[in-house]
PDB file of N, CA, C and O in Angstrom, chain B, residues numbered from 101:
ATOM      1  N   UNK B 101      -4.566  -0.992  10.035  1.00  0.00           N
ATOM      2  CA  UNK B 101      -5.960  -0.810  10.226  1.00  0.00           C
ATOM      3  C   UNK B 101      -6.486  -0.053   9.006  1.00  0.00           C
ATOM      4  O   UNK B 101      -5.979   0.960   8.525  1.00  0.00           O
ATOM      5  N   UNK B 102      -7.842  -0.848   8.474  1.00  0.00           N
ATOM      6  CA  UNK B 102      -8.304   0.082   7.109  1.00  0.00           C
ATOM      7  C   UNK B 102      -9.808   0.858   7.694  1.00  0.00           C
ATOM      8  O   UNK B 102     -10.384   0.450   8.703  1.00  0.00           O
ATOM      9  N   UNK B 103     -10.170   1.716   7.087  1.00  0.00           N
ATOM     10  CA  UNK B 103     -11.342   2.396   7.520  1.00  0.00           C
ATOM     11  C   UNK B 103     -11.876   2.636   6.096  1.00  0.00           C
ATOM     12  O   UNK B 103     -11.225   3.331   5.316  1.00  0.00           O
ATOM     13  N   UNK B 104     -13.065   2.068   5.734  1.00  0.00           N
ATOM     14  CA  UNK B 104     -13.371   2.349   4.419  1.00  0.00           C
ATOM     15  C   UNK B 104     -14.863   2.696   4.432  1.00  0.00           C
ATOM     16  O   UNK B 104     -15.589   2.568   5.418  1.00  0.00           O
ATOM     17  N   UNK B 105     -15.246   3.156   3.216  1.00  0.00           N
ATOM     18  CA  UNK B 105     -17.027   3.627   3.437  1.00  0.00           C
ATOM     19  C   UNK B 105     -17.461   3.351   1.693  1.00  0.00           C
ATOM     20  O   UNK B 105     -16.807   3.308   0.650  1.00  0.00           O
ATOM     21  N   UNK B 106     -18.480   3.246   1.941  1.00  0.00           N
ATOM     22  CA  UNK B 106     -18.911   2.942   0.306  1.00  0.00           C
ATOM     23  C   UNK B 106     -20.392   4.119  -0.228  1.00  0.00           C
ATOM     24  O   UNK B 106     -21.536   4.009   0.212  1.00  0.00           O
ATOM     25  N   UNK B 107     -20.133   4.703  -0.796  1.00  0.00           N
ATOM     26  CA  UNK B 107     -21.044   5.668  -1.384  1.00  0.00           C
ATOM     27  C   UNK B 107     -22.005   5.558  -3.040  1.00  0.00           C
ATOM     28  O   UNK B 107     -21.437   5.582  -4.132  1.00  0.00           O
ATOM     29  N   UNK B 108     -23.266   5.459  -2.884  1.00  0.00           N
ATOM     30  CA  UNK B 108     -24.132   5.372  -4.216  1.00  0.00           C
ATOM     31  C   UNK B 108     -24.119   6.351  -5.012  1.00  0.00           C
ATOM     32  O   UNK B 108     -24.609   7.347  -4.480  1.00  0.00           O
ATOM     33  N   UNK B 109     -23.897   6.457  -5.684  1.00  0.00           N
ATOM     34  CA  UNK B 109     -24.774   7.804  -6.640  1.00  0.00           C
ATOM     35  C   UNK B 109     -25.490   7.220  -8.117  1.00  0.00           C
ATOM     36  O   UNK B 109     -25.812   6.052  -8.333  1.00  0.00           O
ATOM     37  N   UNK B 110     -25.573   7.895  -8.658  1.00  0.00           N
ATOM     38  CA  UNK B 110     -26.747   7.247  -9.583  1.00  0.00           C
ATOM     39  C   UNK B 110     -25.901   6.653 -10.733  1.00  0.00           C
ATOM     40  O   UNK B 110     -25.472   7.407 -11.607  1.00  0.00           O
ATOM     41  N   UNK B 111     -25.651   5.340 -10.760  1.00  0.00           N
ATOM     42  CA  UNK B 111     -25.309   5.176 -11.670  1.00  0.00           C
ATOM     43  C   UNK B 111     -23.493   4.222 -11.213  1.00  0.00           C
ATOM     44  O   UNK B 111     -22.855   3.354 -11.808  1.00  0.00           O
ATOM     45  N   UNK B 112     -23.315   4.795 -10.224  1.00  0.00           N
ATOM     46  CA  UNK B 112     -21.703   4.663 -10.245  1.00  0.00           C
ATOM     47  C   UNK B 112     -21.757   4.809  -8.747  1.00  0.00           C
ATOM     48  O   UNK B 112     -22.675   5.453  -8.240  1.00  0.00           O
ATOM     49  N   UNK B 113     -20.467   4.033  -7.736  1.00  0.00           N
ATOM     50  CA  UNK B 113     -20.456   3.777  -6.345  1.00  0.00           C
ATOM     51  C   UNK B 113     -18.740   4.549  -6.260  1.00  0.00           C
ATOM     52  O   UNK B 113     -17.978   4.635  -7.223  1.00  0.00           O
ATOM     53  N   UNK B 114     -18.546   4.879  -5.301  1.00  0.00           N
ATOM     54  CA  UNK B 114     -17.143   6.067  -5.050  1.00  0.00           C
ATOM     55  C   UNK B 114     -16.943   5.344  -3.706  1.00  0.00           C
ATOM     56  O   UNK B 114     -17.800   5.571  -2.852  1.00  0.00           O
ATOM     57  N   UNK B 115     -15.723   4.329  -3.328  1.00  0.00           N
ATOM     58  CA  UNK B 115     -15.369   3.354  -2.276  1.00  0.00           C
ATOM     59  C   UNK B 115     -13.839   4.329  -1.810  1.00  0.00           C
ATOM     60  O   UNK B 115     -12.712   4.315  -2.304  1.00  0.00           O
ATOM     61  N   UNK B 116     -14.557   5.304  -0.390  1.00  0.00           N
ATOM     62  CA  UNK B 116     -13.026   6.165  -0.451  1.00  0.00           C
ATOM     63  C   UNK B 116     -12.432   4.878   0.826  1.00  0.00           C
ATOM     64  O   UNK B 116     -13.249   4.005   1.118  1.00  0.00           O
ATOM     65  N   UNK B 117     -11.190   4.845   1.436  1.00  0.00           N
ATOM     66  CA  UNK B 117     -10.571   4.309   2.390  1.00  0.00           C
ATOM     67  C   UNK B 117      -9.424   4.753   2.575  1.00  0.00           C
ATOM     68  O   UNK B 117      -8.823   5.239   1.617  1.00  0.00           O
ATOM     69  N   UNK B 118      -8.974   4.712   3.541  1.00  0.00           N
ATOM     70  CA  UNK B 118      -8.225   5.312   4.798  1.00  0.00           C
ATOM     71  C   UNK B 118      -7.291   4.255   5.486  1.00  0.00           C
ATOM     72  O   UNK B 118      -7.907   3.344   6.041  1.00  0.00           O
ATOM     73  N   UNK B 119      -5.653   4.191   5.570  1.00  0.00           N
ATOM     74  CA  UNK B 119      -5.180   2.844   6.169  1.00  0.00           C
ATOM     75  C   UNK B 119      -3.906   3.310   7.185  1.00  0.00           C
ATOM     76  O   UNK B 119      -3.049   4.161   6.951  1.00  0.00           O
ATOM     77  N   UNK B 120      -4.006   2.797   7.918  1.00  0.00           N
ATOM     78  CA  UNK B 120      -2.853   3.354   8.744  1.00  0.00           C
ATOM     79  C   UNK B 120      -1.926   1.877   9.205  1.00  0.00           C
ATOM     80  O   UNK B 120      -2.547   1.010   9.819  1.00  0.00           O
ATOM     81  N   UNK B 121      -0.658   1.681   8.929  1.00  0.00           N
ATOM     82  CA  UNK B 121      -0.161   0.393   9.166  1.00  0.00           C
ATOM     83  C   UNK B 121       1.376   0.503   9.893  1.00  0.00           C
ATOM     84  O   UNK B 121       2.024   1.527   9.680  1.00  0.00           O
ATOM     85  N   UNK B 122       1.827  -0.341  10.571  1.00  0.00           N
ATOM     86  CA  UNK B 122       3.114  -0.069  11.412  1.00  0.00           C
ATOM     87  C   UNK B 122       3.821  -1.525  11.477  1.00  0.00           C
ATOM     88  O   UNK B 122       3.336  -2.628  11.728  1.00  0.00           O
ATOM     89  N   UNK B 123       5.244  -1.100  11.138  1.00  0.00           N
ATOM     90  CA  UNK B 123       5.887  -2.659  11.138  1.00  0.00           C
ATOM     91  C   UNK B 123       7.260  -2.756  11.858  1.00  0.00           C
ATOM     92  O   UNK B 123       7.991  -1.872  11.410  1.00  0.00           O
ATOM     93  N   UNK B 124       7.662  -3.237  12.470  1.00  0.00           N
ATOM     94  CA  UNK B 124       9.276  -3.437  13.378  1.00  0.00           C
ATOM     95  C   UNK B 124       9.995  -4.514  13.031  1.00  0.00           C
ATOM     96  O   UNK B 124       9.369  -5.480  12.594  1.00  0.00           O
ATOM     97  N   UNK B 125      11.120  -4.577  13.119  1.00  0.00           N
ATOM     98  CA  UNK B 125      12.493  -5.483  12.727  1.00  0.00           C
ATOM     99  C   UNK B 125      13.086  -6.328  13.920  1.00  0.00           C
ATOM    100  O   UNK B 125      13.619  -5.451  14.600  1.00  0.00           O
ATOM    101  N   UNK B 126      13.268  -7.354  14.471  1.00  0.00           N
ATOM    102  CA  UNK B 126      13.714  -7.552  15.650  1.00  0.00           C
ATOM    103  C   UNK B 126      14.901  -8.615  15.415  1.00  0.00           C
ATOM    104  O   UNK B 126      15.040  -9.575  16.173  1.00  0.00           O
ATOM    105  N   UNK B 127      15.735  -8.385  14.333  1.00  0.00           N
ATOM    106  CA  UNK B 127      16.778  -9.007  14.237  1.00  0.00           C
ATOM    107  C   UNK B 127      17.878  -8.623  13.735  1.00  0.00           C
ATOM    108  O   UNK B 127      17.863  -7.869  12.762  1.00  0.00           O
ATOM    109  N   UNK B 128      19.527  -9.234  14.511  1.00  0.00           N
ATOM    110  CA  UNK B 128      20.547  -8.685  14.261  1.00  0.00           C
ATOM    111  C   UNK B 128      21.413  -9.283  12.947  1.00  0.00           C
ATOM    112  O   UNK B 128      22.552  -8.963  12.606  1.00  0.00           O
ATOM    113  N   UNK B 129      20.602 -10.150  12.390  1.00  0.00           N
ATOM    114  CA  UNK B 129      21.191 -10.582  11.362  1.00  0.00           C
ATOM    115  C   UNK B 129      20.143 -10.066   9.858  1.00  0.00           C
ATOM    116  O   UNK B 129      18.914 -10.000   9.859  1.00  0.00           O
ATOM    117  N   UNK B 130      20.753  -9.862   9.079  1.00  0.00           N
ATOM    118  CA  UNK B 130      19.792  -9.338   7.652  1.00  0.00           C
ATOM    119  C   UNK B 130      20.770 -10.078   6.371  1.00  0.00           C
ATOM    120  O   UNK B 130      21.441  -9.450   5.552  1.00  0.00           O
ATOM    121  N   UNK B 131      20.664 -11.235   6.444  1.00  0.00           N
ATOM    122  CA  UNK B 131      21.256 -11.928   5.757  1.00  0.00           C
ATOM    123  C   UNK B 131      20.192 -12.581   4.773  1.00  0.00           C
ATOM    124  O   UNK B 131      19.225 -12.782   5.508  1.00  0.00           O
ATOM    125  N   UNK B 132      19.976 -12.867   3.936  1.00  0.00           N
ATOM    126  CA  UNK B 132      19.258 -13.801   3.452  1.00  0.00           C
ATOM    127  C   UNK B 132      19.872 -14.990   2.406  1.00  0.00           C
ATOM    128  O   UNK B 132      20.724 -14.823   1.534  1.00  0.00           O
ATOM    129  N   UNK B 133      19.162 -16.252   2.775  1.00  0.00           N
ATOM    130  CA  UNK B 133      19.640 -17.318   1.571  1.00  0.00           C
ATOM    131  C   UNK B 133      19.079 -17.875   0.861  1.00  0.00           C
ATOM    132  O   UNK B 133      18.174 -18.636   1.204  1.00  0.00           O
ATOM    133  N   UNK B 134      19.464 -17.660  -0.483  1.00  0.00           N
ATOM    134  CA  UNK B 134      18.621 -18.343  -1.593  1.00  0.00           C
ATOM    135  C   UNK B 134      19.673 -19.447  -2.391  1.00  0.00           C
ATOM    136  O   UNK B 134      20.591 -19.101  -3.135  1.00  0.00           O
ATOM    137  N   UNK B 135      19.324 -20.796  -2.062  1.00  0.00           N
ATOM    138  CA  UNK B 135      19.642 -21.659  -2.785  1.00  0.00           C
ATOM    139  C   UNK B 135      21.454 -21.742  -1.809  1.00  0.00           C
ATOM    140  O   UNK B 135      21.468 -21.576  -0.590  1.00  0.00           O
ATOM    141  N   UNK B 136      22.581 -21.970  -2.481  1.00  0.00           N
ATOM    142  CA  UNK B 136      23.875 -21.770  -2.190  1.00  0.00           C
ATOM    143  C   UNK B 136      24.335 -19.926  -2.075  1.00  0.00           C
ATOM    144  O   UNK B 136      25.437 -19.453  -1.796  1.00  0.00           O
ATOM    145  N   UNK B 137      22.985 -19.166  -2.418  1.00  0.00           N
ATOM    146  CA  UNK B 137      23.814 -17.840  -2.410  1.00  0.00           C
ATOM    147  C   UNK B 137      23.275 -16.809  -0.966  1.00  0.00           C
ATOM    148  O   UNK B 137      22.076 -16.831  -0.691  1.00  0.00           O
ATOM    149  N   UNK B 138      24.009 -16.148  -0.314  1.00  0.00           N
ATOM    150  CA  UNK B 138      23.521 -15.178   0.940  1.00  0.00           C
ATOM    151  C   UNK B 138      24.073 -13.978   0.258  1.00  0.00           C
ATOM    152  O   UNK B 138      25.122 -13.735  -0.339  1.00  0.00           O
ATOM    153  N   UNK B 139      23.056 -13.350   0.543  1.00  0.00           N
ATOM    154  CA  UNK B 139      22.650 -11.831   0.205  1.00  0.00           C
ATOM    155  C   UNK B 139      22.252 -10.771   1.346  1.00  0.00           C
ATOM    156  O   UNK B 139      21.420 -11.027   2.216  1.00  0.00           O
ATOM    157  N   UNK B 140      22.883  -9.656   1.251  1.00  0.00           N
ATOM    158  CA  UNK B 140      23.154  -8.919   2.126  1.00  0.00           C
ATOM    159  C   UNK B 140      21.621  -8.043   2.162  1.00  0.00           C
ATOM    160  O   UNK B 140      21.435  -7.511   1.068  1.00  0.00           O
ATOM    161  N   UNK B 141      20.751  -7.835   2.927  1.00  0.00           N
ATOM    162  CA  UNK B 141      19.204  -6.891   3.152  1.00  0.00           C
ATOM    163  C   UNK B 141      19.922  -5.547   3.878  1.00  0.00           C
ATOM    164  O   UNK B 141      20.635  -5.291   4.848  1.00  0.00           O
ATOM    165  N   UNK B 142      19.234  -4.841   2.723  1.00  0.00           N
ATOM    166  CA  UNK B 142      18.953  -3.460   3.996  1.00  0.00           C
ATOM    167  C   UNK B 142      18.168  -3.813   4.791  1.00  0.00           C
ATOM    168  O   UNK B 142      17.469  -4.803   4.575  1.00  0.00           O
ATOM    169  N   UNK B 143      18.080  -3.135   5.859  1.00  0.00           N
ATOM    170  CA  UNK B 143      17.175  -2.956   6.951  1.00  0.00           C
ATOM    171  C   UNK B 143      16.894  -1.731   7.234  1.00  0.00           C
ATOM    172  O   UNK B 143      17.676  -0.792   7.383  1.00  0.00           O
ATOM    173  N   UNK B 144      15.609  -1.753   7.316  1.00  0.00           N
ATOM    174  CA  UNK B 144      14.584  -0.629   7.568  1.00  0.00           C
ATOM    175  C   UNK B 144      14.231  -0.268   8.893  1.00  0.00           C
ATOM    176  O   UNK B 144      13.858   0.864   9.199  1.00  0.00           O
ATOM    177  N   UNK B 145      14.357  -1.342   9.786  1.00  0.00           N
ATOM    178  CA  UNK B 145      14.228  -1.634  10.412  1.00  0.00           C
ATOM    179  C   UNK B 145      12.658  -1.315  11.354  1.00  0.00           C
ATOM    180  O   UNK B 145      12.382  -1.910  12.396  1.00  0.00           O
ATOM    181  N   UNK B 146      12.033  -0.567  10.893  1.00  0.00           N
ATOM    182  CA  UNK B 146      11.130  -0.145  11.387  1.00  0.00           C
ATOM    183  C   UNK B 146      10.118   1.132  10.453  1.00  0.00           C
ATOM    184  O   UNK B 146      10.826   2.096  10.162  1.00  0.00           O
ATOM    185  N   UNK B 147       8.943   1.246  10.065  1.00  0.00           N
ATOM    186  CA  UNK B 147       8.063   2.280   9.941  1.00  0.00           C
ATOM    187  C   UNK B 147       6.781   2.330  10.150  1.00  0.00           C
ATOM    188  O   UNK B 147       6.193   1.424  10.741  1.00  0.00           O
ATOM    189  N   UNK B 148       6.226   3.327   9.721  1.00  0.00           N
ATOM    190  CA  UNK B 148       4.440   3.788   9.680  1.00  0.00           C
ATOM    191  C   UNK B 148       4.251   4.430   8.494  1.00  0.00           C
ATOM    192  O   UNK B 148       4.502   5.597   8.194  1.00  0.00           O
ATOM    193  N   UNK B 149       3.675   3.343   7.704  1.00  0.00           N
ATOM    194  CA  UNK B 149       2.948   3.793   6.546  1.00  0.00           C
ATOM    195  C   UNK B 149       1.793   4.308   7.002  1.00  0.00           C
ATOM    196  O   UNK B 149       1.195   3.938   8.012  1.00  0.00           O
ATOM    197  N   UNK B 150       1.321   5.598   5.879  1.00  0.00           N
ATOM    198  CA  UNK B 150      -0.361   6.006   6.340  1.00  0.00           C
ATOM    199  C   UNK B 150      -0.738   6.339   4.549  1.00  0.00           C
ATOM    200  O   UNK B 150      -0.028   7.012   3.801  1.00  0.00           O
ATOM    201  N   UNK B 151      -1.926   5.716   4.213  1.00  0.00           N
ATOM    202  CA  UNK B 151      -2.614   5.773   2.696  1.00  0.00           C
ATOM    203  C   UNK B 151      -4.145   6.066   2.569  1.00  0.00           C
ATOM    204  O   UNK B 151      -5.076   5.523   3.164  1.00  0.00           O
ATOM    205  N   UNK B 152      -4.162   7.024   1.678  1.00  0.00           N
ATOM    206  CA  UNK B 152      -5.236   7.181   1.267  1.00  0.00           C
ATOM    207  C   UNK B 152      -5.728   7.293   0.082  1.00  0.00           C
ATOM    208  O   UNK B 152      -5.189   7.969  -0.794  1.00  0.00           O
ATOM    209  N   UNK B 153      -6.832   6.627  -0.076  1.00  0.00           N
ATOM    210  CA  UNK B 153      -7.178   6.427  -1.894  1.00  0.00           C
ATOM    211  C   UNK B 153      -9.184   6.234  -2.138  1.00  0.00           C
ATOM    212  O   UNK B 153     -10.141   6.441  -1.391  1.00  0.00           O
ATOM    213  N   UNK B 154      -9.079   5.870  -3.207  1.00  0.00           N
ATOM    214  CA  UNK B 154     -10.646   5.679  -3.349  1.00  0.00           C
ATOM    215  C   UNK B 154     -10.863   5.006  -4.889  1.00  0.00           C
ATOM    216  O   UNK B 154     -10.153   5.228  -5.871  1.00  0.00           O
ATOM    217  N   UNK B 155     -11.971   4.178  -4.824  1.00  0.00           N
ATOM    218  CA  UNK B 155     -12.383   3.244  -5.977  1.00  0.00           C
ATOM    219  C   UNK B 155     -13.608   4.050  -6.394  1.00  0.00           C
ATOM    220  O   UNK B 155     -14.595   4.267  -5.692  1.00  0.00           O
ATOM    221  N   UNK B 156     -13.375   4.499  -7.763  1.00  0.00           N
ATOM    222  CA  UNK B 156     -14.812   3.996  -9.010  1.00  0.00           C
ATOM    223  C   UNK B 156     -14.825   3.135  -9.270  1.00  0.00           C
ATOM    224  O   UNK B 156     -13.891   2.417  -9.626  1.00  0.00           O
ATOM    225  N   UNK B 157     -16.478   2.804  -9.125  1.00  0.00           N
ATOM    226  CA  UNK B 157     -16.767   2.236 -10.096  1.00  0.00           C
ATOM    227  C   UNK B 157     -17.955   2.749 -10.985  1.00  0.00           C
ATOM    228  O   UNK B 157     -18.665   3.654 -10.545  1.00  0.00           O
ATOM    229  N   UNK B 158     -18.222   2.143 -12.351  1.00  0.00           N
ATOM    230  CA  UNK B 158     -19.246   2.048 -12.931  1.00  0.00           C
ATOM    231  C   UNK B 158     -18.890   1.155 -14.085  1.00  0.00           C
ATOM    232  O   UNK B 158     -17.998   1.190 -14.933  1.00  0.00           O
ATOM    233  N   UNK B 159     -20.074   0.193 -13.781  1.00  0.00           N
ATOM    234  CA  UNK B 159     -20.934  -0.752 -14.542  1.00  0.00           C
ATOM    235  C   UNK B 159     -19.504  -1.809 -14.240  1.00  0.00           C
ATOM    236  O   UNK B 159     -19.261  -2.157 -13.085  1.00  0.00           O
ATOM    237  N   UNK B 160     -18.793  -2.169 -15.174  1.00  0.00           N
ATOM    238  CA  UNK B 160     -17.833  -3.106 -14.953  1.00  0.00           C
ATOM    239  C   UNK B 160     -16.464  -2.751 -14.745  1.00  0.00           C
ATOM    240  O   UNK B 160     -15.578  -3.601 -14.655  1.00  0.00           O
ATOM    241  N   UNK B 161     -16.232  -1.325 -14.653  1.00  0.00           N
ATOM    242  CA  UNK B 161     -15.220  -1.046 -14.510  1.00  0.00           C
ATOM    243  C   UNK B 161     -14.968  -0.144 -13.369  1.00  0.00           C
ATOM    244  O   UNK B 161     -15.847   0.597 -12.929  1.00  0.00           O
ATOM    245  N   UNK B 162     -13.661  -0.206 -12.840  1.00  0.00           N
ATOM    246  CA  UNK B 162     -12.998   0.575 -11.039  1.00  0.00           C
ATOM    247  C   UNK B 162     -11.960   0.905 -12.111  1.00  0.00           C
ATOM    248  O   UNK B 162     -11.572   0.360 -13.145  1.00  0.00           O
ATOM    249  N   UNK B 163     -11.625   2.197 -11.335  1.00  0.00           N
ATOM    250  CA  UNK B 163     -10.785   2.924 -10.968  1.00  0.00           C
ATOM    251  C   UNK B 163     -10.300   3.717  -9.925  1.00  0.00           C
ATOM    252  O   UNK B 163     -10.595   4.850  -9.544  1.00  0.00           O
ATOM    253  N   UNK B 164      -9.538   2.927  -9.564  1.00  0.00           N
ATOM    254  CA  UNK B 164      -8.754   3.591  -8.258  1.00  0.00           C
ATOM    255  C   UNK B 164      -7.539   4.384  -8.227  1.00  0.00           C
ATOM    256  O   UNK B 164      -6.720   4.066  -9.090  1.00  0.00           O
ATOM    257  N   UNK B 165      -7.164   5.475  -7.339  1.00  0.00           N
ATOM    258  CA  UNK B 165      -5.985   6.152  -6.828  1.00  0.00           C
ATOM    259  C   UNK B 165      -5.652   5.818  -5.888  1.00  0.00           C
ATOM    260  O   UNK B 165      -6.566   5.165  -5.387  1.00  0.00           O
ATOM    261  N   UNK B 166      -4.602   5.869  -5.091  1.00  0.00           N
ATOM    262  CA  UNK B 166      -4.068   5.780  -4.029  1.00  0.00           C
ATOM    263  C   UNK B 166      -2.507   6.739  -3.932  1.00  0.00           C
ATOM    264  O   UNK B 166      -1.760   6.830  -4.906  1.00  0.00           O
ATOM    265  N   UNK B 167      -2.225   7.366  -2.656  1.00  0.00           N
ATOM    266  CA  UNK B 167      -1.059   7.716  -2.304  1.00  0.00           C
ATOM    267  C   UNK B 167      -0.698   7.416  -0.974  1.00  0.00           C
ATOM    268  O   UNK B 167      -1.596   7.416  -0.132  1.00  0.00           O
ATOM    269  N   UNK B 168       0.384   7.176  -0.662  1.00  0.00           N
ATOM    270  CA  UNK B 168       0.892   6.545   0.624  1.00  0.00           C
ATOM    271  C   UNK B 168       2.103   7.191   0.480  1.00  0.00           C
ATOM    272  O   UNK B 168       2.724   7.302  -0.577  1.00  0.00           O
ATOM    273  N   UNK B 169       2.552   7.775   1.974  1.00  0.00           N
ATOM    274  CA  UNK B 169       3.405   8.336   2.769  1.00  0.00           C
ATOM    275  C   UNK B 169       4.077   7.357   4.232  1.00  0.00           C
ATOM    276  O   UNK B 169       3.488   7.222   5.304  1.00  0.00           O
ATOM    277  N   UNK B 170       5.311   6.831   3.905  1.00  0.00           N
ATOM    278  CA  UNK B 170       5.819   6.137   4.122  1.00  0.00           C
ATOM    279  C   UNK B 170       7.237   6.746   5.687  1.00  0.00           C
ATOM    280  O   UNK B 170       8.366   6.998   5.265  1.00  0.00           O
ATOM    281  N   UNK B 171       7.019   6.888   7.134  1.00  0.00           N
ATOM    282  CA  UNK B 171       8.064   7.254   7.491  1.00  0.00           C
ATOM    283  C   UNK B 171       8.790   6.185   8.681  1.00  0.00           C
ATOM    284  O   UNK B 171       8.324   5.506   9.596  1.00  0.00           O
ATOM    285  N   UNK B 172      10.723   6.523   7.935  1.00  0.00           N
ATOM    286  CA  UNK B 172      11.014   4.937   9.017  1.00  0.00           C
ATOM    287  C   UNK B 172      12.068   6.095   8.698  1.00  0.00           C
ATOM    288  O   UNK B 172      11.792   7.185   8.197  1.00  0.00           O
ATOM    289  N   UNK B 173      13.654   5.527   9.190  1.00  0.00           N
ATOM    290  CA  UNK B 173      14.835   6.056   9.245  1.00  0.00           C
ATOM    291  C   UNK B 173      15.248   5.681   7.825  1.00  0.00           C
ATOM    292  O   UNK B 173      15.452   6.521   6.949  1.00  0.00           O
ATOM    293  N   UNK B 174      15.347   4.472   7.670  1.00  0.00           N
ATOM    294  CA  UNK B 174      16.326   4.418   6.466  1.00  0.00           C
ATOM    295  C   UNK B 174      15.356   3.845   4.836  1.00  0.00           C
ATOM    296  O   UNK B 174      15.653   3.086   3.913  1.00  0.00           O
ATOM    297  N   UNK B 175      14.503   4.434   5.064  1.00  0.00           N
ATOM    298  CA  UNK B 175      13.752   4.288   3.145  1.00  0.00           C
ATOM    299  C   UNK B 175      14.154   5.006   2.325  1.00  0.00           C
ATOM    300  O   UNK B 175      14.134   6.223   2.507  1.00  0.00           O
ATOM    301  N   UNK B 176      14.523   4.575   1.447  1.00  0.00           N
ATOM    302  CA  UNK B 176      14.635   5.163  -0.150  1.00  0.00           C
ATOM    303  C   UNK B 176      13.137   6.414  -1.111  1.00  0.00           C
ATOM    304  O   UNK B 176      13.055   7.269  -1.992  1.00  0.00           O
ATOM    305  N   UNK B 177      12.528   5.884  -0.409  1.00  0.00           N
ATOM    306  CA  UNK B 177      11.181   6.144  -1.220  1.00  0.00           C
ATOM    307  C   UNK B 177       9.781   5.887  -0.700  1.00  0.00           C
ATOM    308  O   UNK B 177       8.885   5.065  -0.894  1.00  0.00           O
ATOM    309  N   UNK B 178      10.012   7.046   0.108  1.00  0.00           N
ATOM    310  CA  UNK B 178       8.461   7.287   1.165  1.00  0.00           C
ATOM    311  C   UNK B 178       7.648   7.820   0.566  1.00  0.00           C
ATOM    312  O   UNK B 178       6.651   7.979   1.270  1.00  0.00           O
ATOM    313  N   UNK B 179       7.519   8.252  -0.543  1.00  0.00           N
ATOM    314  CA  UNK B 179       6.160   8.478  -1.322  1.00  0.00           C
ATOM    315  C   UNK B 179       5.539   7.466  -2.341  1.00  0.00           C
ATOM    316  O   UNK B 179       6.394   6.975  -3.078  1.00  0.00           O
ATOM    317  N   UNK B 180       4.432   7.090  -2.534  1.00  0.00           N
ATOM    318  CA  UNK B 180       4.213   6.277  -3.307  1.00  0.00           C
ATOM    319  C   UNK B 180       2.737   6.950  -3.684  1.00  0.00           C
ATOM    320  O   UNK B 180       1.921   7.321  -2.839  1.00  0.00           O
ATOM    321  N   UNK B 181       2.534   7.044  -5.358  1.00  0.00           N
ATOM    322  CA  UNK B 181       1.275   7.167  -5.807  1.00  0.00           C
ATOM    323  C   UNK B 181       0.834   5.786  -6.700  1.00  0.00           C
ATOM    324  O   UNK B 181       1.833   5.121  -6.974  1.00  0.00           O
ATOM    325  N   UNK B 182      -0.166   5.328  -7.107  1.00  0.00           N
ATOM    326  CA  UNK B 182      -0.759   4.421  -7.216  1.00  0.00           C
ATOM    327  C   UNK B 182      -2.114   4.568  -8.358  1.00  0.00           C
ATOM    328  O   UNK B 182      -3.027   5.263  -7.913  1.00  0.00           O
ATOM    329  N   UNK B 183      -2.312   4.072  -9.578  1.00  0.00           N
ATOM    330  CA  UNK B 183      -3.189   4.557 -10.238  1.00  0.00           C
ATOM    331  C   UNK B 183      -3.813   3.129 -11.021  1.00  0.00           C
ATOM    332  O   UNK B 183      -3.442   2.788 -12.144  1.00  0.00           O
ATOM    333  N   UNK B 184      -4.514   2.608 -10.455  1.00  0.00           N
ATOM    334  CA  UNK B 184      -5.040   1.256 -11.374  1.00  0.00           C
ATOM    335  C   UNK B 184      -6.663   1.777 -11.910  1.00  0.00           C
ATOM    336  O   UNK B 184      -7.530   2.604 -11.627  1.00  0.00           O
ATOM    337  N   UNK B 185      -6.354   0.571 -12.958  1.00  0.00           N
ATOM    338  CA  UNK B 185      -8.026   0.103 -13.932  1.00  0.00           C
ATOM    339  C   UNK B 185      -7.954  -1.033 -13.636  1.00  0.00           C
ATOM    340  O   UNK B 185      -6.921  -1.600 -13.280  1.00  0.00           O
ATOM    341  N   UNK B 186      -9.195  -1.593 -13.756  1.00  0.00           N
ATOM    342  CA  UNK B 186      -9.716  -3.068 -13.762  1.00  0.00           C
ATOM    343  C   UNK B 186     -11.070  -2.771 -14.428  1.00  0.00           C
ATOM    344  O   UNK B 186     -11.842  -1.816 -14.353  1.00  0.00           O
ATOM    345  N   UNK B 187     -11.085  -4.292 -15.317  1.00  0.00           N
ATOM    346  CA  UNK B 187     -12.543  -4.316 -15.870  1.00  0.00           C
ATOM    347  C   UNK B 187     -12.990  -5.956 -16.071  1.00  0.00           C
ATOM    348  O   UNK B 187     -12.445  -6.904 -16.637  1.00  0.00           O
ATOM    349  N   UNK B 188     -13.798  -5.854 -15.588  1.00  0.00           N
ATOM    350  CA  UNK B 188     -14.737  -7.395 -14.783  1.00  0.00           C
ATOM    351  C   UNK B 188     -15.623  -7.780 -15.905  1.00  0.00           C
ATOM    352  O   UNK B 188     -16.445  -6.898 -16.156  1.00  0.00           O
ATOM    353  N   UNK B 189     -15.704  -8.826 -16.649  1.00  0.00           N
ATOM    354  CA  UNK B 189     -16.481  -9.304 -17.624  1.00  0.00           C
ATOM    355  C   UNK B 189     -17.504 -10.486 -17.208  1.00  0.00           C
ATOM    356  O   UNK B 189     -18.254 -10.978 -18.051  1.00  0.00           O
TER     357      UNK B 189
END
């Protein structure tokens, strides 16, 4: 679920949003096949990501942040920060 809001100011718009997301595993096999080869998946088997970030813009160009906090049993790397540009011609 995203919750987002969009704000004016003179010149330049500040797009903050808010996401809360949840995902489950419901299988005993974590095999995968590509082509003749099977490859062994971790399994995560389950988490709840929650992120929060926000877009500039002005004139043709955004810039956004984002950080997301990631919790399940078996992740490697429950933090994630996030820093893009884009510019629209």
């Amino acid at each position: 679920m995203r919750v987002a809001n969009h704000l004016d100011f003179a010149g330049w718009k500040l797009e903050p949003y808010a996401e809360l997301n949840g995902i489950t595993t419901r299988t005993n096999q974590n095999a995968v096949r590509v082509n003749q080869y099977s490859f062994d998946v971790a399994e995560t088997k389950g988490r709840i990501e929650s992120t929060i970030g926000a877009n500039a813009v002005v004139g043709n160009h955004r810039i956004g942040l984002e950080a997301s906090l990631a919790n399940g049993k078996y992740l490697d790397q429950p933090y994630k920060v996030q820093l893009a540009y884009r510019y629209h011609w």
